[in-house]
C-alpha positions, 0 to 999 in steps of 0.5 A: 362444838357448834351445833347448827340446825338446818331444815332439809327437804325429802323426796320420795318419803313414803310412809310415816312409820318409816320416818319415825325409823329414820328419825330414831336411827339418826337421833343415835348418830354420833354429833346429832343432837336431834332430829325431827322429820315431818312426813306430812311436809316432807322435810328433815330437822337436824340439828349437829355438831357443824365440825363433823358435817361432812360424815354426819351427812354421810351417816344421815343418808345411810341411815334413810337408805337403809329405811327406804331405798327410794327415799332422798334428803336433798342435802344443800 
C-alpha cells in the first residue's frame, strides 16, 4: 500500500468548528492515514493509500458536503 500525501486547496470554508468536523469525519475513512485542514489557509492535508484515490476522493467530498454545502476541495 503507498500512501502519498498532497495539500489541497479549499473554498468557501467557513467556520473553524466545521473543519474540525470535516477533519475528524475524514480521519475515519477507509485508506486515509490523516488528514489535517487548516481554516486559517484554506487548505486540506491528506495523506491516503494512492491505490484507492479515486474513491477516497469521492468519500473526502462527501464528507465535507455534508458538513458544509457550500464548501469545495479543489481536487487536482
Amino acid at each position: 500500500m503507498a500512501m502519498v500525501k498532497k495539500v489541497y486547496n479549499m473554498e468557501d470554508l467557513d467556520c473553524a468548528n466545521c473543519a474540525r468536523k470535516m477533519q475528524d469525519a475524514i480521519c475515519k475513512l477507509e485508506g486515509v492515514s490523516s488528514c489535517d485542514i487548516n481554516f486559517m489557509m484554506q487548505k486540506m492535508t491528506l495523506e491516503f493509500d494512492d491505490a484507492e484515490q479515486a474513491k477516497i476522493v469521492k468519500a473526502v467530498k462527501k464528507c465535507v458536503k455534508k458538513v458544509e454545502p457550500d464548501c469545495t476541495v479543489l481536487f487536482d
